[in-house]
N, C-alpha and C positions, 0 to 999 in steps of 0.2 A: 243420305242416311237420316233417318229420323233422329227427333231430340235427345230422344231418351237413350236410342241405342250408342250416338256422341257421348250423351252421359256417364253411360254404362260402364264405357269402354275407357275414358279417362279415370272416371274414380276410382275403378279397380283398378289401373298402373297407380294410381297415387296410393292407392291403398297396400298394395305390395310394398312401395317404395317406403312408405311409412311405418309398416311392420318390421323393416331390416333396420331402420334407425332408431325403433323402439319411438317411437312418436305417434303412434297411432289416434290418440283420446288431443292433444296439444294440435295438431294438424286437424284436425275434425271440427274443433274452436277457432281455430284459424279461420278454418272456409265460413261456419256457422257466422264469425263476423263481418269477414265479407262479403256476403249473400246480402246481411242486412245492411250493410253501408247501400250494397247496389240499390233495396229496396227501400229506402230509405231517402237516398240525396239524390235526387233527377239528375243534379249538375253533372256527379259523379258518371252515372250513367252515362247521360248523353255525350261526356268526354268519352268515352271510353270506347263507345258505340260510335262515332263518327269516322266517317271515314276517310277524314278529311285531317286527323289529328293521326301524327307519324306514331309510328310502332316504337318508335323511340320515346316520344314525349308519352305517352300510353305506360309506357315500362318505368317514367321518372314520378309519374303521378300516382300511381300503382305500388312502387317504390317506397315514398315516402306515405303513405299509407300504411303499407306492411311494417314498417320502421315506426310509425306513430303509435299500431296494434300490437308491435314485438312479435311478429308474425316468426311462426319457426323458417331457419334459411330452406328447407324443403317446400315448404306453402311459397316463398319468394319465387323459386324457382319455377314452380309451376303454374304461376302465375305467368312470368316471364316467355314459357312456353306457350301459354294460354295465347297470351299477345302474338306471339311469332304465328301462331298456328289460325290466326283468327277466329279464335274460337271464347274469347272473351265472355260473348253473351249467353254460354253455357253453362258459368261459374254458378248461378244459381241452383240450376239442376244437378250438376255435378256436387255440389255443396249437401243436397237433401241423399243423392243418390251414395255418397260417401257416407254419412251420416246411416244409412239403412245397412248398408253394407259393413260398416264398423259394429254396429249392435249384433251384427248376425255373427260377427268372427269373435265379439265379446260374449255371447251368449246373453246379451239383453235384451229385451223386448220394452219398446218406449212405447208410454202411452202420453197423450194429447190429452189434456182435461181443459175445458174452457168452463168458465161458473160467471153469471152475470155480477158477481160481487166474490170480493176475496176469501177463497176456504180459511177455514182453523187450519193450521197446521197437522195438528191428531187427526184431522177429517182424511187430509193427503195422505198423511201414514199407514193412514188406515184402508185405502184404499189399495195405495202401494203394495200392504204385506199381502190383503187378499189376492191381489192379482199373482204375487208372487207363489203366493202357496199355490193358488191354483193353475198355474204355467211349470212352475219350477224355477224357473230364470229368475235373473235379478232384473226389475224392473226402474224405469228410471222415466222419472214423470214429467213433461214439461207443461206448467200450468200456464194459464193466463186468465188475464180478467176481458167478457165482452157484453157490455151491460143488456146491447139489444136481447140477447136471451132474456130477457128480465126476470127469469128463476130459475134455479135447475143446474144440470150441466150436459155440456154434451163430451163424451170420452172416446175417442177414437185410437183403434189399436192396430196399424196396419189398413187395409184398407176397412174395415168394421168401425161401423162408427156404433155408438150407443148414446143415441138422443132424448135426454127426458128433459129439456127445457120448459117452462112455460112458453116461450114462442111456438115452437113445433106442437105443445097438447093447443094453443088457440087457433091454428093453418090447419089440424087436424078435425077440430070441432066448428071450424069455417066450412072445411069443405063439407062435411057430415051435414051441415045445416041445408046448402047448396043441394046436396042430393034426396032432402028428404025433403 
């Protein structure tokens, strides 16, 4: 099976299972932080990922993780199954694949803003309400800061990205240069 169809098919059982205990948006931050521990602490990773370390010590390490993050006992569990089922190294993607899946059944639409230096607040707001007017949805932003843009932002909505970075107008006036 491919990644994504493993993905698919885990997040949506986690995501039922999460709708019946009314935990759907707490389990979503759950995974969201575990995603980023994986992508974060190699150690973590590479524990987890070997093959040579038991399904048991996996599940204590795992374990007290979930317990250090107050992870909901649902996120534990499936975690636990994650382990059993060998399928550990899919947390990531099932983590972004739940997360897409969750906004679709909340009626949100998340947009991605990256700005080479931190927006105003009223800037984000402002952003937010347009998009919302013009969607209808309630929209839900996740910013960040990546300096290499060195101006600008780029906002991606789904697979649509909208790029007005200073980076991208200089690679565009690189190449322009190059063909003329």
């Amino acid at each position: 099976m491919k990644h994504g169809v493993v993905a698919h098919r885990y997040a949506r059982a986690l995501l039922a299972c999460a709708e019946e205990q009314a935990a759907l948006k707490p389990v979503g931050e759950d995974l969201r932080q575990l995603a980023a521990w994986f992508a974060q602490v190699a150690d973590l990773r590479r524990a987890v990922e070997n093959p040579r370390v038991t399904s048991a010590e996996k599940r204590v390490v795992l374990a007290r993780l979930a317990e250090r993050m107050s992870c909901q006992p649902l996120t534990r569990t499936f975690v636990d199954l994650l382990v059993d089922k060998g399928r550990l190294g899919y947390l990531p993607a099932i983590a972004a694949t739940y997360r897409d899946l969750a906004d679709q059944r909340l009626g949100q639409l998340r947009l991605e803003l990256r700005s080479s230096s931190a927006l105003e607040p009223t800037a984000i707001e402002q952003i937010r309400a347009a998009l919302a007017r013009r969607t209808g949805k309630f929209v839900v932003i996740d910013s960040g800061i990546e300096p290499e843009l060195l101006g600008g932002v780029v906002a991606r909505v789904g697979d649509t990205v909208y790029d007005s970075s200073l980076r991208s107008h200089l690679r565009r006036l690189g190449r322009s240069a190059l063909t003329h």
